[in-house]
N, CA, C and O of each residue as an XYZ file, in Angstrom:
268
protein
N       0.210     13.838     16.584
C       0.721     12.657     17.251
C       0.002     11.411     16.722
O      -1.212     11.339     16.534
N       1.059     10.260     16.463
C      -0.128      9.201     15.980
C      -0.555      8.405     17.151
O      -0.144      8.755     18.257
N      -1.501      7.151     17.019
C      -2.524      6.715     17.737
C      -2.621      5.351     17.421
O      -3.068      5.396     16.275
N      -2.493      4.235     17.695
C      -2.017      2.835     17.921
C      -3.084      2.819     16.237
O      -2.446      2.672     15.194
N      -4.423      2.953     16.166
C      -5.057      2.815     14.958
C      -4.105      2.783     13.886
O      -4.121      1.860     13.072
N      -3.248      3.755     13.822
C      -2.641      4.361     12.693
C      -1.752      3.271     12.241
O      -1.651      3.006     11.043
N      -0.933      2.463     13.394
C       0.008      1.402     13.723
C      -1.502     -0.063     12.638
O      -1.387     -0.635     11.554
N      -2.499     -0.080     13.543
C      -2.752     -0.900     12.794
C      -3.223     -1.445     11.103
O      -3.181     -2.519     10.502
N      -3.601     -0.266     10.831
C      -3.902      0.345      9.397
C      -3.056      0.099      8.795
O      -3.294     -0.548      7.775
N      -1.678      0.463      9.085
C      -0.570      0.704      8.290
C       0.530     -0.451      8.689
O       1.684     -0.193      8.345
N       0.324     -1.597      9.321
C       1.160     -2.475     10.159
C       1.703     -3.069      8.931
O       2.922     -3.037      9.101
N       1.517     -3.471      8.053
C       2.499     -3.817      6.909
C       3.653     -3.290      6.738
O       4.576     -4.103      6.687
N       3.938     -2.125      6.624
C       4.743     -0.720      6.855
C       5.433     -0.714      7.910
O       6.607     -0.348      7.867
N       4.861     -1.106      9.039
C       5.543     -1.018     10.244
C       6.158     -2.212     10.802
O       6.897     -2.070     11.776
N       5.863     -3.899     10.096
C       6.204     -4.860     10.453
C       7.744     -5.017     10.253
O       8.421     -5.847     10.860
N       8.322     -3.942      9.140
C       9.824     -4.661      9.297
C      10.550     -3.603     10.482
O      11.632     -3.918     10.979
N       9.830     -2.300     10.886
C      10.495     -1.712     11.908
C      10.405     -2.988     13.236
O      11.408     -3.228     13.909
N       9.423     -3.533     13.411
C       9.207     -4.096     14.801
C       9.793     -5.252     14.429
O       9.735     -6.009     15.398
N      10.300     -5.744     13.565
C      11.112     -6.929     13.739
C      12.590     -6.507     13.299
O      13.186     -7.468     12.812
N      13.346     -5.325     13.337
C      14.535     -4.871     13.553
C      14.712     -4.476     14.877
O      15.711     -4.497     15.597
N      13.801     -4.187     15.031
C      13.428     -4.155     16.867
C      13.814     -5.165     17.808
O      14.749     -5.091     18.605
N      12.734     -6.446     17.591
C      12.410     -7.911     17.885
C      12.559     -8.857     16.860
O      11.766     -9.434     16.116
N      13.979     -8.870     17.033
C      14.096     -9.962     15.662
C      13.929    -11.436     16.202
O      14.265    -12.443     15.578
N      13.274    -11.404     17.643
C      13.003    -12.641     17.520
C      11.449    -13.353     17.104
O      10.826    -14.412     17.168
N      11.370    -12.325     16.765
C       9.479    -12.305     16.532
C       9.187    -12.793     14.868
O       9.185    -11.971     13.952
N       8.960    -14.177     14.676
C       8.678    -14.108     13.139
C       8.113    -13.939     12.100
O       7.154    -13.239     12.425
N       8.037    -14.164     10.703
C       7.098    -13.723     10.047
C       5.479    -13.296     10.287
O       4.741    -12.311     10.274
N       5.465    -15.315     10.604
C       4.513    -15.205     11.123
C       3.489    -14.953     12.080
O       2.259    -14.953     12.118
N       4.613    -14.703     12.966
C       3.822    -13.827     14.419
C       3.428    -12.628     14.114
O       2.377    -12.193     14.586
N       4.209    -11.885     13.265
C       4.256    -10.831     12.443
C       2.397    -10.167     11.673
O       1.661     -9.181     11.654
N       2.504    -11.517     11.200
C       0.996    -11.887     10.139
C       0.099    -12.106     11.273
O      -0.971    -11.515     11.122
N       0.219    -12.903     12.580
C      -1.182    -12.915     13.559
C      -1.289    -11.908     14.351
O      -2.281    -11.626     15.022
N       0.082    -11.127     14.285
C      -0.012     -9.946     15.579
C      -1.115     -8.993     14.708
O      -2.219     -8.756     15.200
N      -0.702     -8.425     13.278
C      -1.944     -8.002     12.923
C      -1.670     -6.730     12.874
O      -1.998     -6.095     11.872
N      -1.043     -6.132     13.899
C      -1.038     -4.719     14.291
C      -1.566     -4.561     15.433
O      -1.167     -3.582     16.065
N      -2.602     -5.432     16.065
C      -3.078     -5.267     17.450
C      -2.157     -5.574     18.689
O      -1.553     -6.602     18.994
N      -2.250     -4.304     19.323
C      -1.299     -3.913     19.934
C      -0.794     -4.959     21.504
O       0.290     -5.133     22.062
N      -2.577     -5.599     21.844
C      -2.326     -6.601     22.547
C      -1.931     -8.075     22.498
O      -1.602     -8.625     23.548
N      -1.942     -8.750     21.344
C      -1.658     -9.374     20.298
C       0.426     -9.329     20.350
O       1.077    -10.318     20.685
N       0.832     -8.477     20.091
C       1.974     -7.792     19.832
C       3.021     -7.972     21.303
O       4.163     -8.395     21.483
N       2.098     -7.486     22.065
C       2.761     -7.354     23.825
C       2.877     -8.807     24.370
O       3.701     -9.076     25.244
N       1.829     -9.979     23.706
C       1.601    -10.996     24.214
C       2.748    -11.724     23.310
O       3.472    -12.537     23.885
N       2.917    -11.505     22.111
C       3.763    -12.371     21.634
C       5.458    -12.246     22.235
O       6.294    -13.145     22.143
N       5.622    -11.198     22.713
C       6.469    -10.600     23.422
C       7.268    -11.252     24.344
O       8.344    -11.843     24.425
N       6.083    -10.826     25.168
C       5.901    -12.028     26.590
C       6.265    -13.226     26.090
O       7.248    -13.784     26.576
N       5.586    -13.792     25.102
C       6.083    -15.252     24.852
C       7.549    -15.445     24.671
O       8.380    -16.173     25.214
N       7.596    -14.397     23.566
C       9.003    -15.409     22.844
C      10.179    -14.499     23.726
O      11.280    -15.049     23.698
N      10.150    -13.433     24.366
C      11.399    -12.739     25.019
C      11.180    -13.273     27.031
O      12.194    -13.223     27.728
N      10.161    -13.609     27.518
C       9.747    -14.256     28.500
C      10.080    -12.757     29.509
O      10.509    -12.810     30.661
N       9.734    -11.353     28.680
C       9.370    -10.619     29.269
C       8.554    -10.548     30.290
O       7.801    -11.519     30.206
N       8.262     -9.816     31.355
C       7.043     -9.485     32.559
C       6.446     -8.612     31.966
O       7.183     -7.719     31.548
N       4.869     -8.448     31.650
C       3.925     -7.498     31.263
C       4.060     -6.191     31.489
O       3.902     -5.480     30.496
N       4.382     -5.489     32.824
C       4.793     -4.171     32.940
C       5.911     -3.676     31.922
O       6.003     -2.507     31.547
N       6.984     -5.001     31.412
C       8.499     -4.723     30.857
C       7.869     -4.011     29.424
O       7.805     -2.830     29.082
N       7.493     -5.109     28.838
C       6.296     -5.620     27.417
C       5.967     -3.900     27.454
O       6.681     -3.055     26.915
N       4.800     -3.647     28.170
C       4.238     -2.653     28.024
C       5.205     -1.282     27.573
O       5.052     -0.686     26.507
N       6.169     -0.939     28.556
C       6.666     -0.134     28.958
C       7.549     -0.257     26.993
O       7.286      0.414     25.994
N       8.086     -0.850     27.093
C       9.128     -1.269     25.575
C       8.068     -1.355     24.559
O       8.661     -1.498     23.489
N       6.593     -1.338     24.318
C       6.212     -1.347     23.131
C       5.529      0.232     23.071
O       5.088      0.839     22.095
N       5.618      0.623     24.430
C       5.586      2.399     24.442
C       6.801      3.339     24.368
O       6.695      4.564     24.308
N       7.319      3.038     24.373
C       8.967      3.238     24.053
C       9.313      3.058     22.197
O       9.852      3.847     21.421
N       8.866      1.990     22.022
C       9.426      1.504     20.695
C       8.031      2.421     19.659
O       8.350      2.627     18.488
N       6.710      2.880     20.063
C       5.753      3.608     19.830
C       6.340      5.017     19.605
O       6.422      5.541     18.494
N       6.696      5.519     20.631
C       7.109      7.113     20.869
C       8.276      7.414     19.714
O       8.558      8.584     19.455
N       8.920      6.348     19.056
C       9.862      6.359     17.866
C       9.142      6.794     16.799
O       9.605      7.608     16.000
N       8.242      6.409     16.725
C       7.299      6.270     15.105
C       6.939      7.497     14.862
O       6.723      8.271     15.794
N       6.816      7.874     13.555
C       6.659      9.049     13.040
C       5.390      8.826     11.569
O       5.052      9.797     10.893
């Protein structure tokens, strides 16, 4: 099973899945999110004006995809 680390290590790789995902999320949010996962949930919140439980729940959801 992978482990958010793996997400950040490899977030280059994984940046165009999460913005086919969240295409409202841009490059460059892309480049500060980093791969950190709180970083990621917060930009979320920002630009979709998600509630934190929502955020959470959808970036564990959109997690459990990854292989």
């Amino acid at each position: 099973m992978m482990n958010w680390d793996r997400v950040e290590g490899n977030w280059k790789q994984f940046k165009g899945n999460v913005k086919e995902k969240w295409g409202e999320l841009t490059d460059d949010d892309l480049d500060k999110i980093a791969g950190r996962r709180d970083q990621l949930e917060g930009k979320l919140q920002e630009r979709y004006g998600y509630a934190k439980d929502k955020v959470s729940s959808d970036v564990d959801d959109w997690f459990k995809t990854l292989r």
